[in-house]
Backbone bond lengths (Angstrom), bond angles and torsions (degrees), N, CA, C in turn:
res aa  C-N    CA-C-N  psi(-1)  N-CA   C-N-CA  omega(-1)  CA-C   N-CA-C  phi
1 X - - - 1.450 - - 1.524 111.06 -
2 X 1.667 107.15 71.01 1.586 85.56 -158.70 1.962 85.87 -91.58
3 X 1.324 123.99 -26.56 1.576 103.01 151.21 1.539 131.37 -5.09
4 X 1.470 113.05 -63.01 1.491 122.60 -158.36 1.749 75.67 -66.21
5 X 1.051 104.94 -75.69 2.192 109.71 -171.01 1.290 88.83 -9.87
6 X 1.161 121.09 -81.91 1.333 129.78 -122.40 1.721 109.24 -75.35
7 X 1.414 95.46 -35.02 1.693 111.44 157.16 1.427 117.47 -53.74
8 X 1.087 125.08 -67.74 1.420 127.72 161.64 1.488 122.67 -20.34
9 X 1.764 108.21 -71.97 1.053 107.64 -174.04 1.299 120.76 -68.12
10 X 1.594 116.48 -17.53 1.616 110.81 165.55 0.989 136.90 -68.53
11 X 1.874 100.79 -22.93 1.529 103.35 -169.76 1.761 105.70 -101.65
12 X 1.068 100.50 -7.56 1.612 105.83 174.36 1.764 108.04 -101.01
13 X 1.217 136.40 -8.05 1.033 137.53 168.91 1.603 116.26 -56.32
14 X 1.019 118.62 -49.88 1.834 121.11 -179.66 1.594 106.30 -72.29
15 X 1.402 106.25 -46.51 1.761 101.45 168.18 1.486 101.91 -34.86
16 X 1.570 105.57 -80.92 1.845 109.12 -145.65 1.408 98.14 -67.63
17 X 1.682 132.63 1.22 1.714 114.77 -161.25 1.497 78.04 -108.05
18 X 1.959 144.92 -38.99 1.239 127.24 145.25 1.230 137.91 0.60
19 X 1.498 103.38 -62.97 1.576 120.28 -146.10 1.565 93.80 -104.05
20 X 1.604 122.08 -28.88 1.323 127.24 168.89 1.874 121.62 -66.10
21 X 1.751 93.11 -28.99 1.642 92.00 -171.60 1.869 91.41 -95.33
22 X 1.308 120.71 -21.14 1.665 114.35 166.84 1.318 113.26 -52.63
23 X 1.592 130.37 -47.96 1.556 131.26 -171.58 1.494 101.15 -74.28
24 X 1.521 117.06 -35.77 1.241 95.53 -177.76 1.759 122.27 -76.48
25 X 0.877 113.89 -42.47 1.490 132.72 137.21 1.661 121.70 11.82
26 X 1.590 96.70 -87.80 1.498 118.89 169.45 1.503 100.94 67.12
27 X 1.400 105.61 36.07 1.790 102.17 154.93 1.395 118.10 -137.87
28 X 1.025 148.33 146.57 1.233 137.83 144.13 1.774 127.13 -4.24
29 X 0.909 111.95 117.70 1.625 112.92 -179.35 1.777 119.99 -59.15
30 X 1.570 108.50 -2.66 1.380 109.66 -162.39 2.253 102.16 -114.21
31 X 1.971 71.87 -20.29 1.294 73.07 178.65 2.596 130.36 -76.92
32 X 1.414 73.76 -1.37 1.816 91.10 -174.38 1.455 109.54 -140.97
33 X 1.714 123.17 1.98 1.349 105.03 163.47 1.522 117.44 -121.64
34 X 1.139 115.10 164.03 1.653 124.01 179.16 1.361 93.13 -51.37
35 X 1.243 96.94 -174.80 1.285 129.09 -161.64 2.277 82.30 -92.59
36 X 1.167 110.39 -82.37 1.494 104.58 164.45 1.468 135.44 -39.92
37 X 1.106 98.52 -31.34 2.156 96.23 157.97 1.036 109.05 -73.36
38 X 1.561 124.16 -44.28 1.591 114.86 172.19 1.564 129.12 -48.30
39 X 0.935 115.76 -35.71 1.307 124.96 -171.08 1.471 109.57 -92.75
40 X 1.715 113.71 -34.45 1.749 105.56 138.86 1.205 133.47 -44.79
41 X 1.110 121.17 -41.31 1.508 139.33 163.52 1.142 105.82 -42.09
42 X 0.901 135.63 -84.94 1.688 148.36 -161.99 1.116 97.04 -49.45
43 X 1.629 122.47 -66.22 1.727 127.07 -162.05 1.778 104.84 -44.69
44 X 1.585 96.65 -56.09 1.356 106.50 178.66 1.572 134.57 -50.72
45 X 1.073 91.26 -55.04 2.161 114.20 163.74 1.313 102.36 -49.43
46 X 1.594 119.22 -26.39 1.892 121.32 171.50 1.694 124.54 -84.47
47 X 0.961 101.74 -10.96 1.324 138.19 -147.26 1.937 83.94 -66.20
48 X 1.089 125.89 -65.77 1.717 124.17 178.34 1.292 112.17 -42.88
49 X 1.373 131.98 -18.26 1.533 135.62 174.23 1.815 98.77 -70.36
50 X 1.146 109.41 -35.53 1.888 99.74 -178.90 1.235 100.86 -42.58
51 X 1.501 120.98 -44.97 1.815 110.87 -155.27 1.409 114.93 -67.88
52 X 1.300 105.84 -19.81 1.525 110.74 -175.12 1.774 120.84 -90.01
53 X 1.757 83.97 -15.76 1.603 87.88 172.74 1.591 112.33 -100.90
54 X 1.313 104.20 -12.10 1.783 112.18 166.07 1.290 115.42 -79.15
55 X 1.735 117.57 -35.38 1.569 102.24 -161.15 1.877 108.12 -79.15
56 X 0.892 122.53 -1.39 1.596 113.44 176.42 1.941 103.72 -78.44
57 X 1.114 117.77 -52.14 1.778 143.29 170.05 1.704 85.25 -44.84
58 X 1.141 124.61 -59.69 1.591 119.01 -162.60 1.609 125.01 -67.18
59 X 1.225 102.54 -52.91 1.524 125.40 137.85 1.420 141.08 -56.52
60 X 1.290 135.75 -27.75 1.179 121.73 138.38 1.960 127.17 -60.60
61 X 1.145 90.10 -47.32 2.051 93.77 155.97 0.954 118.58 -44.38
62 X 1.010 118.41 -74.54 1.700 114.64 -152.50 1.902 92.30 -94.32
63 X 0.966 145.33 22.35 1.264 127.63 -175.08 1.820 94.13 -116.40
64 X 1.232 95.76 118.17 1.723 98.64 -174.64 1.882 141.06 -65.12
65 X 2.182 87.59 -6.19 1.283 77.66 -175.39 1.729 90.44 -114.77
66 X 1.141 118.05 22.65 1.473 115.92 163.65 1.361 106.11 -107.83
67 X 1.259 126.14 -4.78 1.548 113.40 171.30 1.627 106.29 -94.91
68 X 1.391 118.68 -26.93 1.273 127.86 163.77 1.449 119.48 -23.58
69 X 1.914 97.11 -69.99 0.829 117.40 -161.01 1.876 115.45 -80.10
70 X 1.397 96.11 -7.60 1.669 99.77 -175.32 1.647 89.89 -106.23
71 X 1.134 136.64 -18.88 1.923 116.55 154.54 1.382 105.88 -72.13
72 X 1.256 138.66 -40.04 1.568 121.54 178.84 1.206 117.46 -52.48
73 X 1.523 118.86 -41.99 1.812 126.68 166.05 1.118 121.33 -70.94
74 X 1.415 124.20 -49.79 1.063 93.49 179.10 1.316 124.43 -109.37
75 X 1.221 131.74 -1.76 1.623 147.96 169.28 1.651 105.94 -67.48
76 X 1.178 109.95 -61.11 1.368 111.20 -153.62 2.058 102.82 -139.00
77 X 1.473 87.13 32.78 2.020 83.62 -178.85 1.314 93.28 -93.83
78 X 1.663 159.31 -52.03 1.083 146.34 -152.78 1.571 112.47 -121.99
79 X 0.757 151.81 178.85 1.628 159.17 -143.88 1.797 87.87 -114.54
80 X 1.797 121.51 -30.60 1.624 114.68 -176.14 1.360 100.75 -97.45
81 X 1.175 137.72 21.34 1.214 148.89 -158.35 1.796 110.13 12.23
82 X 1.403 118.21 62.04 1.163 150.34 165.70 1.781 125.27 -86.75
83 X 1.518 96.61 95.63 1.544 92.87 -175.85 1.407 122.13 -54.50
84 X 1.502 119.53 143.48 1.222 154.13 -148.89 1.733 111.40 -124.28
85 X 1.861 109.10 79.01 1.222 107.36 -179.95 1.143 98.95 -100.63
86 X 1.855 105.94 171.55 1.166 122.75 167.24 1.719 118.84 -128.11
87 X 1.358 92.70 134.41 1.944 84.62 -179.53 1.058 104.17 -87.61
């Protein structure tokens, strides 16, 4: 799964290079950026939450017996070719 890696390390890359150029820094983030870097700031410092909303999407893809199983339902599960969930 070198996918999942590679997701990871992209979406956690702007966090830790953030939080690395803040320590070096040693000020407050509100105190030296605009009003629009700030709010870059923030998005970015959020930025490690992508992996957790990618890795289910990443893993159901690429994992072969869950894609299997979602063309048998919904490709070819009923004669109207009408997907077939389950709660």
């Amino acid at each position: 799964m070198v996918i999942v890696t590679i997701v990871f390390i992209v979406s956690f890359l702007p966090y830790l290079s953030l939080i690395a150029w803040r320590v070096v820094k040693r000020q407050n983030e509100a105190e030296f950026l605009s009003d629009a870097g700030l709010v870059l700031f923030k998005i970015g410092s959020r930025s490690w939450l992508l992996n957790y909303s990618h890795n289910p999407w990443l893993y159901g893809i690429f994992n072969s017996n869950f894609r299997q199983f979602s063309l048998d339902r919904c490709v070819g599960g009923d004669e109207l070719g009408i997907c077939i969930t389950f709660i």
